[in-house]
BAFI-3210 file (N, C-alpha, C; in Angstrom, 3 decimals, decimal comma, padded with zeros to 6 digits):
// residues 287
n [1|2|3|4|5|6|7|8|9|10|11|12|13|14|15|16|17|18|19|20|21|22|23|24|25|26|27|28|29|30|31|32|33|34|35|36|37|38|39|40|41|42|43|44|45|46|47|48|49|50|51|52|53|54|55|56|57|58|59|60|61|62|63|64|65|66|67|68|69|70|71|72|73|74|75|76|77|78|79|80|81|82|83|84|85|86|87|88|89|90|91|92|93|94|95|96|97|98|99|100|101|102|103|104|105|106|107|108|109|110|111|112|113|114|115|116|117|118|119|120|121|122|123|124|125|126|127|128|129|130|131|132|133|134|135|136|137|138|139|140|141|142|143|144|145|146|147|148|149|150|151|152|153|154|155|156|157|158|159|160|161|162|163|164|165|166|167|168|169|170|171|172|173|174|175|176|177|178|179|180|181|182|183|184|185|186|187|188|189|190|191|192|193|194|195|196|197|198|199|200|201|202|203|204|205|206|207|208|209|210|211|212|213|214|215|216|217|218|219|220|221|222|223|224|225|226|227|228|229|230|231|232|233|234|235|236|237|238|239|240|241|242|243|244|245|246|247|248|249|250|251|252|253|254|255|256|257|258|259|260|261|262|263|264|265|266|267|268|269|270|271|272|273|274|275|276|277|278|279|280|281|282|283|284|285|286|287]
n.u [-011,727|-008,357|-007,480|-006,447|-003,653|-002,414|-002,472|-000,437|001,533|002,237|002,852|005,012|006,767|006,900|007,797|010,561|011,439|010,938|008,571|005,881|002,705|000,052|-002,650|-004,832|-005,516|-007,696|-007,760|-008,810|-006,425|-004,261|-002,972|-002,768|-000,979|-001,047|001,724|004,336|008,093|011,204|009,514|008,596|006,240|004,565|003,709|002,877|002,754|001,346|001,165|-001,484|-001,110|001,506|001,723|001,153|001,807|003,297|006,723|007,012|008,340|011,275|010,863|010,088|012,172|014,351|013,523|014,162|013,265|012,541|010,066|008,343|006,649|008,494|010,952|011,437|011,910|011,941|010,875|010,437|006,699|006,120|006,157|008,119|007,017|007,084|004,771|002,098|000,871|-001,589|-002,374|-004,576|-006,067|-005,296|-007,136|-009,496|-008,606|-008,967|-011,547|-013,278|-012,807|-010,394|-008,595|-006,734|-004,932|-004,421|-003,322|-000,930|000,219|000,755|002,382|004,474|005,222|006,050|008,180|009,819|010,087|011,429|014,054|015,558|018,699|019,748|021,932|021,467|021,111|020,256|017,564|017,209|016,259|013,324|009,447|008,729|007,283|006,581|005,973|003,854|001,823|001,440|-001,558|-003,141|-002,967|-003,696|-006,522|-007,267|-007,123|-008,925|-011,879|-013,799|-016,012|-016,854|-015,185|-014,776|-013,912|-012,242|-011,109|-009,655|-007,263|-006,414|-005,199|-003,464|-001,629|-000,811|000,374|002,219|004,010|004,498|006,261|008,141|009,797|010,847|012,342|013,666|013,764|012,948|012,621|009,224|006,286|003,975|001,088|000,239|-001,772|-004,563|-005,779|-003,406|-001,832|-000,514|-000,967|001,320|002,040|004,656|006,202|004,628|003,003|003,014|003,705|001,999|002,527|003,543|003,410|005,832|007,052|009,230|009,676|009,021|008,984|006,935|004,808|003,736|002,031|-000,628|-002,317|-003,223|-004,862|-006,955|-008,573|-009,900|-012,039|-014,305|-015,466|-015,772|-016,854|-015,540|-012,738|-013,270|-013,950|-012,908|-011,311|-010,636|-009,196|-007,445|-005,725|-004,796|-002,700|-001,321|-000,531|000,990|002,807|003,957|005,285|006,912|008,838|007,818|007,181|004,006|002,326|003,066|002,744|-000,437|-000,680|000,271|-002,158|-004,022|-003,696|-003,212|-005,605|-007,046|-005,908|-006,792|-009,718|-009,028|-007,707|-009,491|-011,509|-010,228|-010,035|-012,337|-014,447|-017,236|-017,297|-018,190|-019,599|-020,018|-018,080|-016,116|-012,548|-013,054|-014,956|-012,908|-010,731|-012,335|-012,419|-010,167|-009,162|-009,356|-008,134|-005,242|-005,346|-004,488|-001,837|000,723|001,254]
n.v [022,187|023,318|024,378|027,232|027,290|024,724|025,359|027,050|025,594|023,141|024,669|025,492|023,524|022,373|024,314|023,988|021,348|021,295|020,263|020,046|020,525|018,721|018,099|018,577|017,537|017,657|015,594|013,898|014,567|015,196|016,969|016,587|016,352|015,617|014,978|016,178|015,265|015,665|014,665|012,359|010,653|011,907|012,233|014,518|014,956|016,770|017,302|017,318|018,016|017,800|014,323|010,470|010,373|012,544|011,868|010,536|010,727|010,436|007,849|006,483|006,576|004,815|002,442|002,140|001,756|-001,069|-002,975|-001,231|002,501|004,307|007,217|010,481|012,867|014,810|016,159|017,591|016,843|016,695|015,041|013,608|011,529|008,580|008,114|005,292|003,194|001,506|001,874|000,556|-000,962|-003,762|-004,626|-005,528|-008,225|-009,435|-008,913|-009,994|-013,210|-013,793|-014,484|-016,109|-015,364|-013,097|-012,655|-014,255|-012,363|-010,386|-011,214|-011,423|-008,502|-008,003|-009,324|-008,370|-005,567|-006,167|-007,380|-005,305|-004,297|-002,601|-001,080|-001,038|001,607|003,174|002,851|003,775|006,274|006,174|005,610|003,221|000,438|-000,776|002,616|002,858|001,155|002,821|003,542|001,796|002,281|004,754|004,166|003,082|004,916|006,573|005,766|004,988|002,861|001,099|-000,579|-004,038|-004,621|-006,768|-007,380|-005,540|-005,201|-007,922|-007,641|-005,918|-007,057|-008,801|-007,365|-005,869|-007,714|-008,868|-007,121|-006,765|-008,853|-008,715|-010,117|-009,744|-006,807|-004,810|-002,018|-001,516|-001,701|-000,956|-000,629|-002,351|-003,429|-004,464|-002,404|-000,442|-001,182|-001,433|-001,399|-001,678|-001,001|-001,482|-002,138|-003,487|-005,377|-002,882|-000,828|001,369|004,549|004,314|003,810|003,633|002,277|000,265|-003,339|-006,604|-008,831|-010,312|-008,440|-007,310|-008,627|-007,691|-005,913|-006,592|-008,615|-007,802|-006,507|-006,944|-004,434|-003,316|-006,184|-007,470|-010,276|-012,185|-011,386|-011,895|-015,085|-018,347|-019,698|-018,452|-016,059|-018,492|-019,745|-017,350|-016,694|-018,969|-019,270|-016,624|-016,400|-019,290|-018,837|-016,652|-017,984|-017,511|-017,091|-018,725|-018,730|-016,509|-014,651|-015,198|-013,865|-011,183|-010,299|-010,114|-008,429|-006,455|-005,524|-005,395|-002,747|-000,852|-000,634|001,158|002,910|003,790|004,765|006,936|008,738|009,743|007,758|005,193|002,781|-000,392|-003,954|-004,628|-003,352|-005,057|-005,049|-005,367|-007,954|-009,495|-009,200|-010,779|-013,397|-014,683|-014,684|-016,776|-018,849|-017,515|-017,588|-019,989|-020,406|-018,890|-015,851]
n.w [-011,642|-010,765|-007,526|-006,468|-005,330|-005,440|-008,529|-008,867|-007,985|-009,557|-011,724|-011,312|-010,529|-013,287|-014,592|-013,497|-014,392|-016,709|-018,265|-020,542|-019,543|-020,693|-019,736|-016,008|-013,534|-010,090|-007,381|-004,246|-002,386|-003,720|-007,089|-010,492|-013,052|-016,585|-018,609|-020,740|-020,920|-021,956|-024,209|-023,263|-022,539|-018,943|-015,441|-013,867|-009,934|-007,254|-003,633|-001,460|001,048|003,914|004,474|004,274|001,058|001,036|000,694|-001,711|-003,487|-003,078|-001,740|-004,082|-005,606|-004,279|-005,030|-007,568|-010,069|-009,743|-010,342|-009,779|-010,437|-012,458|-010,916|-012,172|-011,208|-008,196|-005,350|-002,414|-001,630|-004,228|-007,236|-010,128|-012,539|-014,553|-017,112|-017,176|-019,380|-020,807|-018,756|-016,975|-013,492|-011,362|-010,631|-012,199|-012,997|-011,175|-010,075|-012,283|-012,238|-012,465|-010,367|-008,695|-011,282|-010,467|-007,730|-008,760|-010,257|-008,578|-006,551|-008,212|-008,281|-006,005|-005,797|-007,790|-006,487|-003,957|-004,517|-004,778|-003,687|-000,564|001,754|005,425|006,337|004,298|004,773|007,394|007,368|007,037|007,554|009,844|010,438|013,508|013,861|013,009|014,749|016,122|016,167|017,295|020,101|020,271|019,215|021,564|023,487|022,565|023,489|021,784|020,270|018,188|017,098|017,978|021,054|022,309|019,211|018,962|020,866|020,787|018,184|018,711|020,124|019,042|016,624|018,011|018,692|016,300|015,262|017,664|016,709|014,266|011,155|008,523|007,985|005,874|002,913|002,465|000,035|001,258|000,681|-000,909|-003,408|-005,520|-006,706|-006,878|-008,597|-012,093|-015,363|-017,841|-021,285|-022,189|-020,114|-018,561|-015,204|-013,260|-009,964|-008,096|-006,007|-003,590|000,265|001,768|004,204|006,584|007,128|008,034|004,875|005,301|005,676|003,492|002,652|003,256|002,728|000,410|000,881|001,792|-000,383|-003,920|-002,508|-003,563|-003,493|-001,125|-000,856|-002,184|-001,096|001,718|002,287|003,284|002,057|000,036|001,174|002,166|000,293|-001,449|000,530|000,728|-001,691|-001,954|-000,441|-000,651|-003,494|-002,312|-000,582|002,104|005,703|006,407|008,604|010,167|008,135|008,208|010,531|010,262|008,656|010,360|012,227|010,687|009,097|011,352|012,151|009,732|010,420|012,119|011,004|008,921|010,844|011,893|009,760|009,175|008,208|008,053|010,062|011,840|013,176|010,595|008,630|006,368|006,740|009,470|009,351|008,360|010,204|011,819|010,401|010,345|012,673|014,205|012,902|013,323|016,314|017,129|017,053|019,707|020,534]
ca.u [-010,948|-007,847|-007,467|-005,007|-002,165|-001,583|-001,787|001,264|003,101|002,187|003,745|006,295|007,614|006,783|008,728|011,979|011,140|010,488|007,494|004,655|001,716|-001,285|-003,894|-004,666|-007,095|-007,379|-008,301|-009,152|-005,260|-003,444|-003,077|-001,971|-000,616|-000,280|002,294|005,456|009,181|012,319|009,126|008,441|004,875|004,814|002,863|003,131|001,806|001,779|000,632|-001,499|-000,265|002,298|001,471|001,737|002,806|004,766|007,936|006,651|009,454|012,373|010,348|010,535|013,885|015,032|012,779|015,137|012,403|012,194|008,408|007,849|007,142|010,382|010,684|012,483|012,699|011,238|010,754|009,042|004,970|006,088|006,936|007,899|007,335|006,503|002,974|001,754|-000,310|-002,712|-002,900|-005,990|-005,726|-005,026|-008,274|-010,774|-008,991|-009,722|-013,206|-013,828|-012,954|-009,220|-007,959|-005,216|-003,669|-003,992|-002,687|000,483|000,925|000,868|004,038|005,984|005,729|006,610|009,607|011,201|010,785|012,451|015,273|016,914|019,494|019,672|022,042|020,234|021,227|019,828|016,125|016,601|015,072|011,471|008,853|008,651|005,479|006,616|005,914|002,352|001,430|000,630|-002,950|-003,779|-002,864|-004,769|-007,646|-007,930|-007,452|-010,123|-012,607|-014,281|-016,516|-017,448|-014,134|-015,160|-012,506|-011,143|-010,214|-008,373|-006,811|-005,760|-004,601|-002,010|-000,596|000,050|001,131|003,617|004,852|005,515|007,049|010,077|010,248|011,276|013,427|014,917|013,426|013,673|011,704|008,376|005,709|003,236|-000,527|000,392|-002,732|-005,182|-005,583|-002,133|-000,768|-001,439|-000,347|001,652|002,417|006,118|006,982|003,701|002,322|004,081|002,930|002,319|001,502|003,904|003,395|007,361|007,869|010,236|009,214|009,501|008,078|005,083|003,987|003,595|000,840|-001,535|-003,012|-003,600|-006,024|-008,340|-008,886|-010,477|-012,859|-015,228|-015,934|-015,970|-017,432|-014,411|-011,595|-013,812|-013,784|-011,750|-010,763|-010,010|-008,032|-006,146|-005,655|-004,069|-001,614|-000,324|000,198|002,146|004,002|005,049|006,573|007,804|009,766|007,724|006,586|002,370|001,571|003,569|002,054|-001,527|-001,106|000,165|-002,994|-005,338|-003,534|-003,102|-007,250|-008,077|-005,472|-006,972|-010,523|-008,553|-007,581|-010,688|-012,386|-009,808|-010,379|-014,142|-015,630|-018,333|-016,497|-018,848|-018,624|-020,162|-017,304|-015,201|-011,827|-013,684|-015,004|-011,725|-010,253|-012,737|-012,519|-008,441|-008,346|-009,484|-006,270|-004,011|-005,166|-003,553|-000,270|000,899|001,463]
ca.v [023,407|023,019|025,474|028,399|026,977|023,865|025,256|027,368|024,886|022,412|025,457|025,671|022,377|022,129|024,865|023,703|019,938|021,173|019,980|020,691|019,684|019,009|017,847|018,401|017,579|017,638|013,970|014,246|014,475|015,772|016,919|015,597|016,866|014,696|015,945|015,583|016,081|015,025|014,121|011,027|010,710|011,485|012,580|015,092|014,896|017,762|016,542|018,794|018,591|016,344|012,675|009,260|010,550|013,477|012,219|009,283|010,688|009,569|006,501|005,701|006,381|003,765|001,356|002,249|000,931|-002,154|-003,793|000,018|003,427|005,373|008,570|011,307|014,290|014,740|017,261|017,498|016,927|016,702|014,175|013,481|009,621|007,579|007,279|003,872|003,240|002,077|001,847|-000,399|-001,469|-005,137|-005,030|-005,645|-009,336|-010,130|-009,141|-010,634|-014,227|-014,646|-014,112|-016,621|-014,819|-011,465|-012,717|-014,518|-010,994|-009,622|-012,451|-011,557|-007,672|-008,161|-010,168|-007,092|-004,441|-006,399|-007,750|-004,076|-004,212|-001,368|-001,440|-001,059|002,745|003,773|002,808|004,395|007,621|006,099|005,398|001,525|-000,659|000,076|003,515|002,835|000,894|004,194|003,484|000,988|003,106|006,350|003,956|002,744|006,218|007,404|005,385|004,241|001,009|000,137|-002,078|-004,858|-004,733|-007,706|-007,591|-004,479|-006,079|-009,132|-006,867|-004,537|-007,691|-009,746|-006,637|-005,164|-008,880|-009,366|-005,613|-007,083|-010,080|-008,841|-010,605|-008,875|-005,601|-003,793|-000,905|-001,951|-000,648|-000,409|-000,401|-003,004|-004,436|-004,613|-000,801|000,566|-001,942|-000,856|-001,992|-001,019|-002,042|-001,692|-003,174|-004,710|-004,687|-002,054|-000,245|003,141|005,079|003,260|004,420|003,227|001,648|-000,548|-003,752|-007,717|-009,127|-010,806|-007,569|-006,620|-009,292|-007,620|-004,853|-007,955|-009,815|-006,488|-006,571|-005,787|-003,689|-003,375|-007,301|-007,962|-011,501|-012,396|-011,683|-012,686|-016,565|-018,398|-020,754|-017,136|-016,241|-019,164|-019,871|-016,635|-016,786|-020,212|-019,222|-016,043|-017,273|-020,662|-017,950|-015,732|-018,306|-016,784|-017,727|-018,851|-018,293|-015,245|-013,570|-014,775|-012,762|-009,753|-010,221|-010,218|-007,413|-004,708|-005,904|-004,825|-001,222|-001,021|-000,427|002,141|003,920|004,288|005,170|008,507|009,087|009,931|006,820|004,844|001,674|-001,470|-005,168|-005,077|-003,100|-005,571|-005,189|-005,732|-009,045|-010,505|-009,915|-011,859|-014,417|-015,002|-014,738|-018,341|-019,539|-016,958|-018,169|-021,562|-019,691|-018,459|-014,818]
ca.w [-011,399|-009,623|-006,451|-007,439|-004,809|-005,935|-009,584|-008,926|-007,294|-010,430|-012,759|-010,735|-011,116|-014,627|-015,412|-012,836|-014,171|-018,320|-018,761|-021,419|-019,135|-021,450|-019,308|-015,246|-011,941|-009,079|-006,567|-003,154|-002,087|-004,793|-007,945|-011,624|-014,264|-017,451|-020,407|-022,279|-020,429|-023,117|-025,186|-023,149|-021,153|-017,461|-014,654|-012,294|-008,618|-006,145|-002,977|-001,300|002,740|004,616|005,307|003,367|000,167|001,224|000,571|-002,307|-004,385|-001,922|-001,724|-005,378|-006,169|-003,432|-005,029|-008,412|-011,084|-009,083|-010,546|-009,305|-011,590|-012,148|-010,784|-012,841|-010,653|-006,775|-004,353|-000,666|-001,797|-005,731|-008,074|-011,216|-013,217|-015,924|-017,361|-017,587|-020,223|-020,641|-017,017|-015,966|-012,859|-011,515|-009,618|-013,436|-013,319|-010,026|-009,936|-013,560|-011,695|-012,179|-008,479|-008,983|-011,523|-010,144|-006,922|-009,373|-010,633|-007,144|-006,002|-008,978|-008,758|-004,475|-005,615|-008,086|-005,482|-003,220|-004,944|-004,843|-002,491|000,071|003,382|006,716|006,781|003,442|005,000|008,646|007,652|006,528|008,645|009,957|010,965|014,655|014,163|012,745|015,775|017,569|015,550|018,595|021,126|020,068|019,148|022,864|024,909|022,525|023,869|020,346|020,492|017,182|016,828|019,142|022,321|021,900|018,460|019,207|021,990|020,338|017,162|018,909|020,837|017,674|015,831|018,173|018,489|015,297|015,104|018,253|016,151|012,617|010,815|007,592|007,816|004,618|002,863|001,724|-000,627|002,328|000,411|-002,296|-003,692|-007,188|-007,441|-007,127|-009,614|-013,347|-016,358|-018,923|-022,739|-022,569|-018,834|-017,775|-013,890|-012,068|-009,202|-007,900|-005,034|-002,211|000,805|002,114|005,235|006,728|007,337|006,916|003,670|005,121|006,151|002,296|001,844|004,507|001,646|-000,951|001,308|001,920|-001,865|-004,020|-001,699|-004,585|-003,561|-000,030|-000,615|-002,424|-000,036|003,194|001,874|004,132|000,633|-001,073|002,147|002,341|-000,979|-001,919|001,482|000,085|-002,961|-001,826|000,526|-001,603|-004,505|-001,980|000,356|003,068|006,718|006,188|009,877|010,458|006,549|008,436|011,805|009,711|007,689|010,664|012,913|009,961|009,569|012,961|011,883|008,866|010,480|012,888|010,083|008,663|011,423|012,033|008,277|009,334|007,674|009,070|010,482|012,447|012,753|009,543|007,757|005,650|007,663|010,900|008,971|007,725|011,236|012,502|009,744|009,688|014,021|014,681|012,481|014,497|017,713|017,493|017,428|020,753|020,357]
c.u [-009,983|-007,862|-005,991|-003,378|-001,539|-001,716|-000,579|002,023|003,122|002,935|005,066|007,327|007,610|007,691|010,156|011,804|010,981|009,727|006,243|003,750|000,599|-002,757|-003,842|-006,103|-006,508|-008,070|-008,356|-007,339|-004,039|-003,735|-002,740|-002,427|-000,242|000,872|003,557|006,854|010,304|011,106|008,603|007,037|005,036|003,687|003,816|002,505|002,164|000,704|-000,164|-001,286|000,385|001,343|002,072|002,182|003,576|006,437|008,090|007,786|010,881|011,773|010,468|011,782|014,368|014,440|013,591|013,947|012,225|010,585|007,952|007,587|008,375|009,402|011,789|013,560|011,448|011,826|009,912|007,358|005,136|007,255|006,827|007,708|006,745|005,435|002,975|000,788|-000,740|-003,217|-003,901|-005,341|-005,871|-006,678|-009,427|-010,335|-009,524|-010,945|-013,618|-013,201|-011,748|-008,454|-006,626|-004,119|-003,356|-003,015|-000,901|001,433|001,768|002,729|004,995|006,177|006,238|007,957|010,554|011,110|011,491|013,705|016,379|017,588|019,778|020,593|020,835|019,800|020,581|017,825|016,075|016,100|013,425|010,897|008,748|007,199|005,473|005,580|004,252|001,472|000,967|-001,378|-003,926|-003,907|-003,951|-006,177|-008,279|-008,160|-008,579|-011,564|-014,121|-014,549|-016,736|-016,560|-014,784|-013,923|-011,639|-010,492|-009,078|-007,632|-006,044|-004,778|-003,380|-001,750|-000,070|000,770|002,760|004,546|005,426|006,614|008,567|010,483|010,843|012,267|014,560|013,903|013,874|012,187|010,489|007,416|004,532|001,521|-000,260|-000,547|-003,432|-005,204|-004,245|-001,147|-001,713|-000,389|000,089|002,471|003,702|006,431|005,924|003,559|003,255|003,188|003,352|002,138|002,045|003,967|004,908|007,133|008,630|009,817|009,699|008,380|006,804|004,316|002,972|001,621|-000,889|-002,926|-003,705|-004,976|-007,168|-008,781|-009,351|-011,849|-014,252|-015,985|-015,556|-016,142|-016,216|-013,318|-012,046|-013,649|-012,805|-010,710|-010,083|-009,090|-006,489|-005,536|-004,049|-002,990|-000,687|000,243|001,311|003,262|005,072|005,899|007,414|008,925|009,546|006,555|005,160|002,429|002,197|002,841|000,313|-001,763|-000,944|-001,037|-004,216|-005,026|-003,386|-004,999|-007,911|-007,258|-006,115|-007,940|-010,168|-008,904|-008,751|-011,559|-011,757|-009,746|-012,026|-015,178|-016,449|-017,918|-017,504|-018,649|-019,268|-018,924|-016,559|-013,336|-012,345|-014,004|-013,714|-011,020|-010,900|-012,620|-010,953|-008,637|-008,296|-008,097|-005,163|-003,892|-004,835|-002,359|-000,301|001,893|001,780]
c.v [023,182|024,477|026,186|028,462|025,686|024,152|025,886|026,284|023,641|023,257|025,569|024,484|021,997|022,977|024,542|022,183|020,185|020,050|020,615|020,034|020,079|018,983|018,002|018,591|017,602|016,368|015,048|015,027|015,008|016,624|016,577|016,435|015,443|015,817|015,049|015,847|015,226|014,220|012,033|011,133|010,810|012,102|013,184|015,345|015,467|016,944|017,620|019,068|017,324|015,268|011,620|009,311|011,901|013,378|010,633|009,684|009,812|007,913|005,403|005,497|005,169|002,522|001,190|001,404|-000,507|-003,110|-002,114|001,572|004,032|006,519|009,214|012,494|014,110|016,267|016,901|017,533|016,842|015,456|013,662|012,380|009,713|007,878|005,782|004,168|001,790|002,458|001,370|-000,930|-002,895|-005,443|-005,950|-007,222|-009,815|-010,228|-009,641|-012,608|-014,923|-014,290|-014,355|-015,759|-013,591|-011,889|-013,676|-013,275|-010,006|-009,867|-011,444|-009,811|-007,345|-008,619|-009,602|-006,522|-004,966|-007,045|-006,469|-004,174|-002,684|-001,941|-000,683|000,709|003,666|003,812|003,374|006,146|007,494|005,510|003,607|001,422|-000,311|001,149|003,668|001,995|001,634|003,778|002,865|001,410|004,693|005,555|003,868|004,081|006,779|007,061|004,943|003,028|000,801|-000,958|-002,961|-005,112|-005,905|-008,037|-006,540|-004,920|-007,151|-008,308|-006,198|-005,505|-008,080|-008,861|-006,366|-006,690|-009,077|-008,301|-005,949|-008,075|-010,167|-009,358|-010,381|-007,656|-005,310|-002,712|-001,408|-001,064|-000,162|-000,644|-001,485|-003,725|-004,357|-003,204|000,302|-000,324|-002,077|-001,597|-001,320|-001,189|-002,008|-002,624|-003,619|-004,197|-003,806|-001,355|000,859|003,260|004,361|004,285|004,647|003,073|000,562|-001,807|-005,376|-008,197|-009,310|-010,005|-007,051|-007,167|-008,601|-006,749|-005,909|-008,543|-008,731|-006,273|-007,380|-005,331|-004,046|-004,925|-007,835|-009,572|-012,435|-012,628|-012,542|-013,851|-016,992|-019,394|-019,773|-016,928|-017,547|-019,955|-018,992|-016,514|-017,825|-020,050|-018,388|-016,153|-018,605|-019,674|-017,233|-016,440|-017,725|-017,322|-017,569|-018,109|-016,502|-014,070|-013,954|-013,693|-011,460|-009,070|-009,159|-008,914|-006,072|-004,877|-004,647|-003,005|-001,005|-000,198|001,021|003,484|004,663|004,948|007,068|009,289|009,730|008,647|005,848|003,251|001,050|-002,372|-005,510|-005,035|-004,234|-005,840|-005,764|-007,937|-009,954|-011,005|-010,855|-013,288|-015,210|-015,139|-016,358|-019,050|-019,487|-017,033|-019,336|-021,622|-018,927|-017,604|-014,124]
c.w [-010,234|-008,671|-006,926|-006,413|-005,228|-007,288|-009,707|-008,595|-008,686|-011,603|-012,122|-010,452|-012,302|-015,148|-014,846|-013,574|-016,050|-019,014|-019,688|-020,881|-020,440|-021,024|-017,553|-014,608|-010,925|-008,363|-004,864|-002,281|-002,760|-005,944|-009,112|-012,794|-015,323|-018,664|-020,597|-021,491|-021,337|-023,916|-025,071|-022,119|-019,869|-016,966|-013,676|-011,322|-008,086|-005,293|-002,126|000,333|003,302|005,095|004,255|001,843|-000,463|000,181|-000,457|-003,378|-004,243|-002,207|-002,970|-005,888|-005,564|-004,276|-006,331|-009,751|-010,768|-009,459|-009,725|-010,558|-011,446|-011,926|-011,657|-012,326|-009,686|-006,092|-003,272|-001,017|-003,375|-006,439|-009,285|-012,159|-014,495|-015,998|-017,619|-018,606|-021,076|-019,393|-016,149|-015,198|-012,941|-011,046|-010,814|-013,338|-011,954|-009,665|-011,286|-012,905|-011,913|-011,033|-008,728|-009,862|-011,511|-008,398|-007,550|-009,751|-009,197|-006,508|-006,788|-008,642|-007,104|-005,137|-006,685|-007,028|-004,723|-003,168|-005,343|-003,588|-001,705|001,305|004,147|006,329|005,657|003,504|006,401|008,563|007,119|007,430|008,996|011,008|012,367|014,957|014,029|013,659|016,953|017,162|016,767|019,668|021,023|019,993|020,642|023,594|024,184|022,769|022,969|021,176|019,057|016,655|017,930|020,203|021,951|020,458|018,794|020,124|021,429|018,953|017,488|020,138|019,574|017,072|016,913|018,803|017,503|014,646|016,018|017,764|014,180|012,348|009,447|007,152|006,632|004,227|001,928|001,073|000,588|001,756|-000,953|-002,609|-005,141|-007,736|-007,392|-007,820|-011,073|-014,201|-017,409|-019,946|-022,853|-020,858|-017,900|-016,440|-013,544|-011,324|-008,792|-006,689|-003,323|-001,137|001,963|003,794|005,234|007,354|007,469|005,717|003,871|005,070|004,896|002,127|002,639|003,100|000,486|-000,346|001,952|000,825|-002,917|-003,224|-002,496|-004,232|-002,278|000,125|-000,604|-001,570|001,416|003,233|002,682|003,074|000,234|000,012|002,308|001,035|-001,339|-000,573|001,154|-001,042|-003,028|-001,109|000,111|-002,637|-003,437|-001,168|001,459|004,356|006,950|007,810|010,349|009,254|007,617|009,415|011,195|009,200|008,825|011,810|012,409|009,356|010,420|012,904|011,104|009,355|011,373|012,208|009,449|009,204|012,161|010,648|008,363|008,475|008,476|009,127|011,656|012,363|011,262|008,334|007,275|006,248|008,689|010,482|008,914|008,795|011,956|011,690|009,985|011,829|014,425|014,298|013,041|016,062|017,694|017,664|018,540|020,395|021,560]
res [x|x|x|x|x|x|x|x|x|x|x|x|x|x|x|x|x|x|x|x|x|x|x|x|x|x|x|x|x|x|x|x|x|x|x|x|x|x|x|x|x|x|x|x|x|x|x|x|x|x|x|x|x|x|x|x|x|x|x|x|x|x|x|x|x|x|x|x|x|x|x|x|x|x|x|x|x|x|x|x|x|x|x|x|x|x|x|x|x|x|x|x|x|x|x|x|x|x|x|x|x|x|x|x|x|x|x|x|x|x|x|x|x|x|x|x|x|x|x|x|x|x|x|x|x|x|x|x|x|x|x|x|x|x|x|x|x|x|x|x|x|x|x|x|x|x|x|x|x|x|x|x|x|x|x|x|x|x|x|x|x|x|x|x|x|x|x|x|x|x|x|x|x|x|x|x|x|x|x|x|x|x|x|x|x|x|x|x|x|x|x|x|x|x|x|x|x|x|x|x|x|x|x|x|x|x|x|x|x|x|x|x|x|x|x|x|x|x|x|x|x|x|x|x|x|x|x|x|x|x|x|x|x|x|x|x|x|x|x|x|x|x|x|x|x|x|x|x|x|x|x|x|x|x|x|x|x|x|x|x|x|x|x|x|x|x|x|x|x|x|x|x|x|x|x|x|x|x|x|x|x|x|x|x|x|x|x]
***
C-alpha cells in the first residue's frame, strides 16, 4: 500500500506525463509505477524527500542514453524512463563465478557514459566528490570509534588529495556497480539509479570493488582486488595507483556512510575490511 502522498504525486505525473500506470510499490525511498506512455514500457519514480536521487532526472538526461536508461520526462523528485527488460541484474554473473566478465561488462558500460561530451559549465551545477568529503569531517567531530582512527585519518588525507589533484573532472555515475546495471533484450547492460557527481574516472571504479555485497569473500581477495583494477584500468586507459587510492578512501566513506544511515558498521563490516585490505598497496605511494 503506497502512502496517499506519494500516490497523488504518482497521479499527478501520470496524468502531466500520459501514462496508463498498470502496476505500483512502494521501496524504502521511493515509489514505482510501471505502465504504458506512447505505448512503449516505462517506469515512473517519485522520490519521496530531497537527497541522492532528487534531481536523478537532470542527471540522466546529461548522460543522453549514454550505456545509461533514457529519461523521457523529469521533474524535482520525479522521473520518467525506459523499462529494461528483463532487467536481472549484473550482480547473478558475478556471484555465479564469472567476475571477469561482469567486471568486462562493467569497463564497457563506464566507457559509453563517458564518451558524451559535456563542457565544464554544463556539470557545475551537480554535486562533486569534493563536496562529499564533508563525510570525514562530520565523522571525526562526532566522536564515533568503530572506524579505527587511523583508517579515517589516512582516508580523508588520500581522498581530499586526490579531490586537489583531479585531472579531467567530468560528471560521473557515482554508485556504479553489479546491482544498478540491468539488462535488457534490445540494448543490453545499461544502468540505473546514478547518483551524478563530478569527478575523475578512476573515481567511478570505487562502487565496483565493494561488490557484490551479497559476497564479501569475493571482493576482499587481494587476487579479486587486483585483478579487477587491472583489468579496468587496462580498458579504460586509466591511472592503477590513483583507481587503487580511490578504491581504499571511498572504503573508509563508504563505512561513514553507513554508519549515518543507522547501520551497524565495525572492523568486521566489509568496507572497513577492503580498506584495510587495499591500504598496504596505497601506502607505498606518497600521499
Amino acid at each position: 500500500m503506497i502512502e496517499p502522498e506519494l500516490l497523488d504525486r504518482i497521479q499527478k505525473h501520470a496524468r502531466e506525463w500520459r501514462v496508463a500506470v498498470e502496476d505500483s510499490f512502494e521501496t524504502a525511498t521511493s515509489a514505482i509505477a510501471f505502465g504504458k506512455h506512447h505505448q512503449k514500457p516505462v517506469v515512473l519514480k517519485v522520490v519521496k524527500r530531497p537527497g541522492d536521487e532528487w534531481r536523478s532526472g537532470e542527471i540522466l538526461e546529461a548522460f543522453d542514453g549514454g550505456g545509461i536508461v533514457r529519461v523521457y520526462e523529469h521533474a524535482p523528485g520525479a522521473v520518467l524512463m525506459e523499462r529494461l527488460r528483463p532487467g536481472n541484474s549484473l550482480a547473478s554473473l558475478a556471484l555465479n563465478g564469472r567476475d571477469e566478465e561482469a567486471t568486462e561488462i562493467l569497463g564497457a558500460v563506464i566507457q559509453q557514459m563517458s564518451a558524451i561530451e559535456r563542457s565544464s559549465s554544463d556539470e557545475s551545477s551537480f554535486t562533486t566528490v569534493h563536496d562529499w568529503a564533508g563525510g570525514f569531517e562530520r565523522y571525526i567531530a562526532s566522536g564515533d570509534k568503530k572506524i579505527p582512527r587511523h583508517l579515517v585519518e589516512a582516508g580523508q588525507r588520500i581522498y581530499l588529495h586526490l579531490c586537489a589533484s583531479l585531472r579531467q573532472p567530468r560528471l560521473l555515475h557515482g554508485d556504479l556497480q553489479h546491482y544498478n546495471v540491468l539488462f535488457d533484450s534490445d540494448r543490453g547492460w545499461v544502468a540505473i539509479d546514478p547518483k551524478g557527481v563530478v569527478g575523475d574516472l578512476e573515481y567511478e571504479l570505487g562502487a565496483i570493488l565493494r561488490n557484490p555485497f551479497e559476497q564479501p569473500d569475493l571482493f576482499l581477495s587481494v587476487m579479486t582486488i587486483e585483478k579487477r583494477l587491472k583489468q579496468l584500468t587496462s580498458r579504460l586507459s586509466l591511472d592503477l595507483e590513483r583507481a587503487r587510492a580511490w578504491v581504499f578512501a571511498q572504503a573508509v566513506l563508504s563505512a561513514i556512510w553507513d554508519i549515518e544511515d543507522g547501520f551497524v558498521v565495525n572492523e568486521g563490516t566489509s568496507s572497513v575490511r577492503l580498506a584495510q585490505t587495499v591500504r598496504p598497496a596505497v601506502d607505498r605511494i606518497r600521499y
